[in-house]
N, C-alpha and C positions, 0 to 999 in steps of 0.2 A: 348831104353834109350839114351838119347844124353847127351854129356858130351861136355860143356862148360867153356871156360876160360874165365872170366872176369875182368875188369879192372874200379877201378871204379874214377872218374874226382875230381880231386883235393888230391888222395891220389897213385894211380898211382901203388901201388904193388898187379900183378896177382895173381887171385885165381878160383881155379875150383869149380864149381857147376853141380849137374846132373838133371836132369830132361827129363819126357815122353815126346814126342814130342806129343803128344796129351794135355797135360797140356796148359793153359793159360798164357795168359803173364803176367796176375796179381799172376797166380802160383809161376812164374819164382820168380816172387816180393818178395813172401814172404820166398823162398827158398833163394836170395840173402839176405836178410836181415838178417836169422837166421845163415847164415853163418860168416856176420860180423856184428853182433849186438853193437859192442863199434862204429862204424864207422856210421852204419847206425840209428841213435837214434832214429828218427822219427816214425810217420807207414809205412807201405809200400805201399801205395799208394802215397804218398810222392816223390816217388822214379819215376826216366824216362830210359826205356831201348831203347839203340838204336843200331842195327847190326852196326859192324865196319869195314866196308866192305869203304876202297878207293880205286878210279877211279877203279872199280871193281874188287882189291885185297882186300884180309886179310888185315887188318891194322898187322903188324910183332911186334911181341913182343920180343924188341930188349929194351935194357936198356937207348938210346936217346929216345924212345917212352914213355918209365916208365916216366921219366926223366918231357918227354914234358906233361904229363899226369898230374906229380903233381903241375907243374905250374898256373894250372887251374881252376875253380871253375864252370865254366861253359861249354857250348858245343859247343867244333870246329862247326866253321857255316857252312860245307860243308856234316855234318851228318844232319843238322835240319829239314827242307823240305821233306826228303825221306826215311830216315833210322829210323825214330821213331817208336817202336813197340807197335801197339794197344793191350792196354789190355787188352779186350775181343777176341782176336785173339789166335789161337792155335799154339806153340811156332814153330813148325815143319813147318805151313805155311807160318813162318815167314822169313824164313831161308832157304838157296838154301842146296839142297843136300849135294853138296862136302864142308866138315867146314874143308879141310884144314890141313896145322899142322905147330907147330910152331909160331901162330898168336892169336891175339885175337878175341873172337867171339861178345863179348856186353861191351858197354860200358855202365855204370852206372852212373847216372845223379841223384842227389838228387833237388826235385823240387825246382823252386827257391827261392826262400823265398824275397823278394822286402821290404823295408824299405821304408815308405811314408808319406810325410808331408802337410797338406795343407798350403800355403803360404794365406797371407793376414788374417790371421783366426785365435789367440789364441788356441793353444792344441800342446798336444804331438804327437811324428810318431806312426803310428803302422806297423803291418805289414802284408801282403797277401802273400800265397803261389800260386803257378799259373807254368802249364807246360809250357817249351820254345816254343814248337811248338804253343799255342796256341796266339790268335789273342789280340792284344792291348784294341780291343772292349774289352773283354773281361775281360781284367782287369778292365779295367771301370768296368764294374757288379759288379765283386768283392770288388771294392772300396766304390760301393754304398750301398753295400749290410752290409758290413762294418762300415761305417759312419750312417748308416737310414738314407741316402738322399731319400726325397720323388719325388723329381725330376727328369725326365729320364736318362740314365748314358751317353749318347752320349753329354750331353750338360757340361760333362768335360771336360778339356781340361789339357794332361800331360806332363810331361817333365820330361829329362833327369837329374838329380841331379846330371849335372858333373863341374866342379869349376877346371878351369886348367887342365882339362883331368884326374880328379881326382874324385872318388865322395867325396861328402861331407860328414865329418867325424862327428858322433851324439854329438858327445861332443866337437865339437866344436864353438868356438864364434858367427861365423858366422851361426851353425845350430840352435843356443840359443835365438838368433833375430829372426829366423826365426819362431821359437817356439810361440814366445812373439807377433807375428805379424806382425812386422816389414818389409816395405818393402824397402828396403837399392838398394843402386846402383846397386851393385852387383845380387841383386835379381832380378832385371830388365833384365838384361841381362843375364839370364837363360829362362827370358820367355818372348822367342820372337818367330814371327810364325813360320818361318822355323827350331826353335828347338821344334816345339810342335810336340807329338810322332803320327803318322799314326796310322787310326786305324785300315787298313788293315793291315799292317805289324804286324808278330809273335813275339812275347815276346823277343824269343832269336837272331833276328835278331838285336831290340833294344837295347839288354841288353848284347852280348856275343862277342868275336871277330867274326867278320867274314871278308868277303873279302874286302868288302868297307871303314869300319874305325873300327880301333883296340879300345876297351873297355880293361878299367882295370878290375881286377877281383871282382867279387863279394864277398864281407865278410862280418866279425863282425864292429859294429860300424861306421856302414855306413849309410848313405841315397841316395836311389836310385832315386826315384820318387818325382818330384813337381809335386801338385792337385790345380789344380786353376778350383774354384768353381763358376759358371756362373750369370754375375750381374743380378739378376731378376729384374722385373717391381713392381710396388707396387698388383699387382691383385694375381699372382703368387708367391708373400716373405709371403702369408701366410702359404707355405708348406714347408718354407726353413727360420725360423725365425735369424735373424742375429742383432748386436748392430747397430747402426747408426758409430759406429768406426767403424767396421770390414765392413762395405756396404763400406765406404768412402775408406777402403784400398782394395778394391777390384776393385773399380771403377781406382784408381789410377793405379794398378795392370792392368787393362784393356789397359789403355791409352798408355803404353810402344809397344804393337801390334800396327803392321803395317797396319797404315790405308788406306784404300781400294782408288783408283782413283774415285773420284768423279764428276761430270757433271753436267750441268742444268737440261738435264731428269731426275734427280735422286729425284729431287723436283715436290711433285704433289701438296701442296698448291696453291689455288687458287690467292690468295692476294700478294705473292711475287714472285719474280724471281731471278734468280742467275746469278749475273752479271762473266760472266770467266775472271780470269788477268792471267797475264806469268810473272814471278818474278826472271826469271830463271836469267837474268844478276842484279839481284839486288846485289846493292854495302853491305856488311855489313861488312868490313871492319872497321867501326866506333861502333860497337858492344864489343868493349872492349878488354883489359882490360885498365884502361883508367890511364890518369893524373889527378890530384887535380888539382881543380880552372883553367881546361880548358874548352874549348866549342867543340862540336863536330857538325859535319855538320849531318843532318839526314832530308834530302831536298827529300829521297826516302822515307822514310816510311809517308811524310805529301801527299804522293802522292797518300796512301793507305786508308790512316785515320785519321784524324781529330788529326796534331800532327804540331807543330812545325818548324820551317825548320832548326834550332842548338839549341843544348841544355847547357847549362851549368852545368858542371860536378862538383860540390862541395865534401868535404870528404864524407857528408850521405852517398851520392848516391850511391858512391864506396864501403861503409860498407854494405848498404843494398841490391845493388844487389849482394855482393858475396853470401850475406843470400843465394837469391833466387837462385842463380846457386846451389847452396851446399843444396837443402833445401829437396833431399831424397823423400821420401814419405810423407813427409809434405804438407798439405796444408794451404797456410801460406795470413795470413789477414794483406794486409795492412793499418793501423789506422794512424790517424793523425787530425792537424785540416784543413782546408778549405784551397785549394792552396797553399801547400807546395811542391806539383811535386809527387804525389804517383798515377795520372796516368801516367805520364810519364815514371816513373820506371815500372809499369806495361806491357806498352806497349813496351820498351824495351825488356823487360823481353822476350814476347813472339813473340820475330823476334829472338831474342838472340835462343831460345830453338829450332829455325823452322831454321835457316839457321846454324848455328854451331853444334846443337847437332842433327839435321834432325830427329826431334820430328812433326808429325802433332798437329796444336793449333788451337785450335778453341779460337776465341778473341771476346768476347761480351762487347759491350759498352751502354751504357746510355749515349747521349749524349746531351744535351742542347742545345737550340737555333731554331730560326725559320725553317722549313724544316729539322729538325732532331730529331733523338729519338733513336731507338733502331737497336745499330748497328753492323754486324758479318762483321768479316774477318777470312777466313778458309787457315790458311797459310800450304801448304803442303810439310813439312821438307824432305821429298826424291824424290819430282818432282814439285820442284818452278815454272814450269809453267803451272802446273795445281792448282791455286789457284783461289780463289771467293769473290767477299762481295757481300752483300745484306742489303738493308735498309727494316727494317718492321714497322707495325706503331700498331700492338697492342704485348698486352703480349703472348696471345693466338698464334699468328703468331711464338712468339720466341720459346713456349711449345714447339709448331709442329717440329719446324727448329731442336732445340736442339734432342728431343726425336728421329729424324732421322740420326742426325749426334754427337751426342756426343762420341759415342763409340770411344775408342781408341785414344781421341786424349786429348793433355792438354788444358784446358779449364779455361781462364784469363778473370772474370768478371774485370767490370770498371762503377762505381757510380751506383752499387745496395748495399740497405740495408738489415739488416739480414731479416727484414719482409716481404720481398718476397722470401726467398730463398723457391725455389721449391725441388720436388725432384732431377731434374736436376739441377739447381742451386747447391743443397747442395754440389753436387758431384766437387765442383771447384777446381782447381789446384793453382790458385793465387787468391785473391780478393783486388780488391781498395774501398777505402769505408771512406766517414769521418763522418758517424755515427758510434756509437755504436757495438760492436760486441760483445754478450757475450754467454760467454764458459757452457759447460757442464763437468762436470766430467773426460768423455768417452771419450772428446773432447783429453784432454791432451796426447795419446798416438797418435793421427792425425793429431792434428790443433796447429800453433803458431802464433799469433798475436804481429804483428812488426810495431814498432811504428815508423813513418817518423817524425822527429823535423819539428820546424816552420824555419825557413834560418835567420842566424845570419845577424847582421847589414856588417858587412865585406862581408859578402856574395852578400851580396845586394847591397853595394856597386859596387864592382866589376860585377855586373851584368847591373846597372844603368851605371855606364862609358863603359859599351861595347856598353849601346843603346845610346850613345851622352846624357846622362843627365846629365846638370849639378850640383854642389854642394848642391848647394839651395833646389834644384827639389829632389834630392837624401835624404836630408836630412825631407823636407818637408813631401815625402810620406814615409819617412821609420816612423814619427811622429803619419802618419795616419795608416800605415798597419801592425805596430809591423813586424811578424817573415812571413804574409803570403805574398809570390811572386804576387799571383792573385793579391790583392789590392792594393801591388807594382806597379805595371802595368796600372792600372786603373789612369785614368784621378782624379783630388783630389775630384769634390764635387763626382764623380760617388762610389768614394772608400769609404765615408764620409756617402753617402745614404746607403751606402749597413751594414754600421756598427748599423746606428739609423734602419735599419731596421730589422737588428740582438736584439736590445735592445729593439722591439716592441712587440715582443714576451718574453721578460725575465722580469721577476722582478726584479728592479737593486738592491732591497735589500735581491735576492735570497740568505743564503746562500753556495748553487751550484754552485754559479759564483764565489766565492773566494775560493772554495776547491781547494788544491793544491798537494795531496798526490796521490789523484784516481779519476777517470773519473768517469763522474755522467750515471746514466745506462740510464738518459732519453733519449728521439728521439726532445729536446728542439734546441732551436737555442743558448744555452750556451757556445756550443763549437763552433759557429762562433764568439766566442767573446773569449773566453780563448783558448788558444793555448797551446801547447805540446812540451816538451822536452826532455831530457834525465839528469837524475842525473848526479854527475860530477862521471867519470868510466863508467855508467852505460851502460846494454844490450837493444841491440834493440828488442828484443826477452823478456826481463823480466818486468815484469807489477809492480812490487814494486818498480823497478828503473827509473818510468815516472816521469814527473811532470808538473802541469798543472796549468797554472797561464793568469794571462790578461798584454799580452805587449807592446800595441800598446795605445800609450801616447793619445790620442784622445777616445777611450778607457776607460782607467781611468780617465778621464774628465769629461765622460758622467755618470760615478754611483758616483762623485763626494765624497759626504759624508761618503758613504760606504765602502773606501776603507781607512785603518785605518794605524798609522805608522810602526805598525810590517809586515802587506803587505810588504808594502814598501822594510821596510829591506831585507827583506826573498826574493825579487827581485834581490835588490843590492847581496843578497848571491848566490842566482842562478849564475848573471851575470858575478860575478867573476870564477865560479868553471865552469863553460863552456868557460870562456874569450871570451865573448860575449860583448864588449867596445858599442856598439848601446843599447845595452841593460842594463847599468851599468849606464847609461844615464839616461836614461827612469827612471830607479827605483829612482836616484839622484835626478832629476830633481820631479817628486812625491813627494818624501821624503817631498822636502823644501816648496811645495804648502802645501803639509797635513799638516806640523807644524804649517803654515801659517793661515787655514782654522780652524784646532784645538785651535789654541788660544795660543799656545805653545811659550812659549820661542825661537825666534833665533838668536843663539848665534855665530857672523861671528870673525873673527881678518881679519884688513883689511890693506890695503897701498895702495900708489901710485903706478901706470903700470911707469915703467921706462924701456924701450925697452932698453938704455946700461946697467943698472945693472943686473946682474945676479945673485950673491948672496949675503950673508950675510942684507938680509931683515928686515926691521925693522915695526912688526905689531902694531895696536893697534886694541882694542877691539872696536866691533859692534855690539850692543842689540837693538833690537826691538822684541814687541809683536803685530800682529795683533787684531784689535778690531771688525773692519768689512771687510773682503773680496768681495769681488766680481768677479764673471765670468760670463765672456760677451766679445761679437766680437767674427766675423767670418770671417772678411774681412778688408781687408784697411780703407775701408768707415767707419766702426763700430772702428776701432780702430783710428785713425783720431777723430771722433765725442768722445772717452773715452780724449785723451789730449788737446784735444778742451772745454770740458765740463766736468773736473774733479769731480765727485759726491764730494757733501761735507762731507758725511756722512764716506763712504768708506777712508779707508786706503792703502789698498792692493787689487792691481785689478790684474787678469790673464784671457789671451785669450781663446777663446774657444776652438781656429785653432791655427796651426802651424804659426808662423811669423819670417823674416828672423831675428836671433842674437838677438831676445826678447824674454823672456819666460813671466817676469812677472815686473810688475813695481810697486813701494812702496813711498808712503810722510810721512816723519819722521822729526818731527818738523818743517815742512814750506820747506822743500827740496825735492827733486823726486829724485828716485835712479832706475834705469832700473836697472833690476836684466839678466843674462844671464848664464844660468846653464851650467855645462860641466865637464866629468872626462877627456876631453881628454887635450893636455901639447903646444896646440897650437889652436889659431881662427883666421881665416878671416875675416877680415867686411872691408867695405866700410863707412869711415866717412862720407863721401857728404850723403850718403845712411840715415845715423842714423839722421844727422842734420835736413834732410828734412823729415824725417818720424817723428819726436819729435816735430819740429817746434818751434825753441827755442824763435822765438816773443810771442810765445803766454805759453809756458812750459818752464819761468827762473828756474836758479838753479836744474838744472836736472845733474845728474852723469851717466855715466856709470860702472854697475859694473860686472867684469866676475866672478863667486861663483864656486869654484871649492872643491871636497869633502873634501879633507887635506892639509894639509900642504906639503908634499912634492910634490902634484900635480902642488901647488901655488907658489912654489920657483921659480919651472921651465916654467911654465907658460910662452907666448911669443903670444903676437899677431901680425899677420900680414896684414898688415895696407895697403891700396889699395891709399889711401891718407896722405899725410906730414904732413899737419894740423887740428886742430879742436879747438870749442872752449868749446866742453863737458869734463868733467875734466871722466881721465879713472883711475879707479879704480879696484884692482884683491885682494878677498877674499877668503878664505877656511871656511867650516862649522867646528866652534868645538863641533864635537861629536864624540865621543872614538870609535865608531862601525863602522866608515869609514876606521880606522888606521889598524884594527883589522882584521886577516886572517879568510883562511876557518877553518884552522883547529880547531876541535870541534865544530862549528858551527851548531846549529841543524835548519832541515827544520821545516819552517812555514806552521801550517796543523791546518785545521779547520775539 
């Protein structure tokens, strides 16, 4: 009979047990347990014995040894490997002869019990019991066996549940997201490759102190274990069914893993090749975080893809890419309408994540124009000189591309719509897109959809004087392009084609072109022609607080009749609650045509332009009703041939185009009065300019008149005159109508 003292981990006060040395070590088990049954609750096969033999003494049962024993929950790592006693073994073979005296003979391990979650996955922890000595593999089994994953247990991949050298605590915030699905920053950076667990190495090598890094101890209300569950293919998800949310947090989940060194052999399609770049001194320096209303040089990245050489940095830009830096496990849609710069933020975005946060991106673009189409850049965020593009010319080319490299990396489409999204596609990390994006349910815990505005008139100002354009030129095409830069940009008739060729496909009396409240779900050409912005307050992230209207004066020209005076206003209200002064314009200037076309009353108080008076003005009143309007001209020539050859019929004629300092011109009892709309408190013109475009030989009795919305617009009113004289009498009126004077406040939006 051997008599033993034993000590058991985590409670630390010796106690003897006897047993035949012919008994089992499972014997042993149950003879320990019957002796401390409050302690040992479990069954007894629960339990791990291990001789306590160091550097081949007795461990000494001294009271620092008690002491260091109940400190513990787990197994000194210098017993794990060699002192574990098999339980089908006979306890006397276990054990050297001489036991000694004074010491202790077994130490007693209750097995471990692991707390485990899977991350990206909706569900609660559970938990596996599992000996120290055994293999990580091997947990895996347990895990699968556990979950009915019908998938083989090696294509787990686990990790350590430690958050500041701590584990994570089950009722915590942070373990509650995790719960929920959630894949949070902080989640990211627990599962990364060199924290994913070996599956040679033993349980208690992972999980206990040992020599190489100290673990806290194991307890209650912990979580031990992160379970990341393996993206499958579509052939393979019918033995592992999942939501399309929890694939999409998975794949996200994926991308934080360190992507492998890539090469040209790595591609065995036939049809393309892998061009290698070295990026390694690329400047990103101009990556943020940035100033309002400046321009930043990015002469590097148009070196890579089809971008720019400086950008102009507006407030958007700065709102929206903090989005996308902050934007978590989101994968987030950027919407908008046509050339408002939402690849641009795009492609920022992912140099910003490849050289700052040393993320691999993969960057697919749609790009437009002759000799191009579909095109990668593989930016390698921990070794910039191993980077790649390649241009492909079918879809099929990009399946292949992607389905070989998507893994692990973030992945920023650029001018794909939701009708191709594949299953690779789906998996995207950022999207540009100025179609249509629409949501799912399931979507809402993964997907945000962020709305880019069209670029205010100030904006575009400041954008036009940085490229040497003058006033005229600036004001011209802000006429023709409302809020979008592209059309900005654009030569006038090319910007002018692209809008009638927008209005080819639309029914002008759709009405989808005047909703104003929500975006239409079609794949039409409506939203090259209405544009997008943001309520006044409003989130770029919230979809109740868009709003979509048509701003671009040439624009509302072209559906003429259809666009009615509460439009109008509901412009003007816009305009003010974003203080958008180009845009406040636009609606103003509308307004006074549509009264004009509707048949309406306009009701002006008018006086004399007196450049020394400044105040105490004296109005009189100015009524006219239109009887027959007219619109027509599109150039000099046409407008020339209108004062040349005044219809007799016609009263009130307006341009079709943009013309310098004329909006619209009116004969009111045998007199002509150029009309020149504006809210803003000062104008420039050239008289020589006006005289020779009117042609006063042949158009007597012609006035000029500036119409500005109120009256306190009109007090202060000043024009500035390029010329001393003239011999057109100049006149400055305000509109009376009460809805000019009047704020936003309680103002409701205009919604069809």
């Amino acid at each position: 009979m051997l008599t033993l003292y034993c000590a058991a981990i985590g409670d630390g006060r010796p106690f003897k047990v006897e047993v035949h040395k012919t008994k089992t070590v499972y014997d042993l088990k149950l003879i320990i347990k019957g002796e401390r049954p409050n302690f040992f609750t479990g069954d007894a096969s629960d339990l791990d014995l291990y001789v306590a033999i160091m550097d081949n003494e007795w461990m000494p049962a001294t009271e620092s040894i008690y002491e260091e024993l109940t400190k513990h929950d787990g197994v000194p790592g210098y017993l794990i490997k060699t002192n574990r006693m098999n339980p089908a073994r006979e306890v006397g073979k276990c054990l050297p002869s001489d036991l000694g005296t004074e010491c202790i003979h077994i130490l007693v391990v209750k097995m471990f019990k692991l707390v485990c979650v899977v991350v990206a996955s909706e569900g609660i922890p559970f938990s596996v019991s599992i000996d120290a000595g055994d293999y990580i593999h091997d947990l895996k089994k347990l895990i699968k066996v556990e979950m009915k994953y019908k998938f083989p247990a090696d294509k787990l991949d686990l990790y350590l549940a430690l958050k500041d050298r701590t584990w994570i605590g089950s009722k915590s915030e942070f373990a509650q997201g995790i719960m929920k699905g959630e894949v949070c920053e902080a989640v990211k950076k627990l599962i990364q490759q060199e924290k994913k667990l070996d599956p040679a190495d033993t349980v208690g090598d992972c999980f206990v102190e040992n020599d190489v890094e100290k673990k806290p101890e194991i307890g209650k209300s912990q979580i031990h274990v992160l379970v990341k569950v393996p993206v499958l293919n579509d052939a393979t998800r019918a033995n592992f069914p999942v939501s399309e949310s929890t694939l999409k947090r998975l794949v996200e989940l994926a991308e934080v893993l360190d992507a492998k060194k890539l090469c040209t052999a790595d591609l065995t399609q036939g049809d393309v090749k892998l061009n290698p770049i070295s990026l390694k001194d690329f400047n990103f320096s101009n990556l943020g975080p940035w100033e309002i209303n400046t321009w930043i040089n990015t002469q590097e990245i148009c070196r890579v893809t089809d971008f720019p050489q400086e950008c102009f940095i507006r407030k958007e830009a700065v709102d929206i890419f903090n989005i996308l830096k902050e934007r978590g496990s989101y994968q987030i849609v950027l919407l908008g309408s046509a050339g408002v710069g939402k690849s641009l933020l795009l492609v920022l975005y992912a140099f910003w994540m490849a050289f700052e946060e040393k993320r691999s991106v993969l960057l697919v673009r749609r790009i437009k124009g002759e000799g191009k189409g579909i095109f990668f850049v593989y930016l390698n965020g921990d070794d910039p000189s191993n980077c790649w593009t390649v241009s492909v010319l079918s879809d099929r080319s990009m399946e292949s591309i992607l389905e070989k490299f998507r893994r692990n990396k973030c992945l920023c489409l650029d001018g794909f719509v939701q009708s191709e999204m594949t299953t690779f596609l789906k998996t995207f990390s950022v999207l540009a897109t100025s179609a249509q994006y629409n949501t799912k349910q399931d979507d809402a815990p993964v997907l945000k959809r962020c709305l880019v505005p069209f670029w205010s008139h100030s904006d575009l100002q400041l954008f036009g004087e940085h490229k040497n354009m003058d006033s005229i030129s600036i004001e011209k095409m802000y006429f023709i392009s409302g809020g979008s830069l592209r059309y900005f940009l654009m030569d006038e008739k090319t910007a002018m084609n692209c809008i009638d060729e927008a209005f080819s496909g639309v029914d002008p009396s759709s009405p989808d072109l005047l909703k104003t409240q929500y975006g239409t779900s079609s794949m039409s050409q409506i939203d090259r022609i209405r544009m997008a912005t943001l309520k006044c307050n409003g989130e770029f992230t919230a979809f109740a607080q868009w709003s979509y209207f048509i701003c671009s004066g040439y624009a509302l020209m072209k559906i003429g009749e259809y666009v009615k005076l509460d439009y109008c206003k509901f412009l003007r209200c816009i305009a003010q609650a974003i203080n958008d002064e180009g845009l406040a314009g636009i609606a103003f200037e509308n307004m006074f045509h549509t009264m004009a076309r509707e048949k309406k009353p306009i009701k002006l108080n008018m006086r004399d332009y007196n450049r020394v008076r400044t105040t105490n003005h004296v109005y009189s009143e100015f009524n006219f009703t239109s009887r027959c309007m007219l619109q027509w001209g599109e150039n000099d020539i046409e407008f020339r041939s209108i004062v040349n050859h005044w219809p007799e019929q016609v009263d009130f004629w307006r341009p079709r185009s943009y013309f310098q300092s004329i909006d619209s011109m009116a004969t009111i009892d045998g007199a002509f009065y150029c009309f020149y709309l504006t809210t803003s408190k000062t104008h420039t013109i050239s008289l020589k300019y006006l005289e020779e475009t009117l042609e006063l030989s042949k158009l007597p009795n012609v006035s000029y008149v500036v119409v500005a919305p109120n009256k306190a617009t009109c007090d202060q009113f000043q024009l500035s005159l390029r010329d001393s004289e003239t011999q057109i009498p100049l006149l400055v009126a305000y509109l009376n109508d009460n809805f000019f004077d009047s704020s936003m406040d309680g103002a409701s939006y205009y919604t069809i």
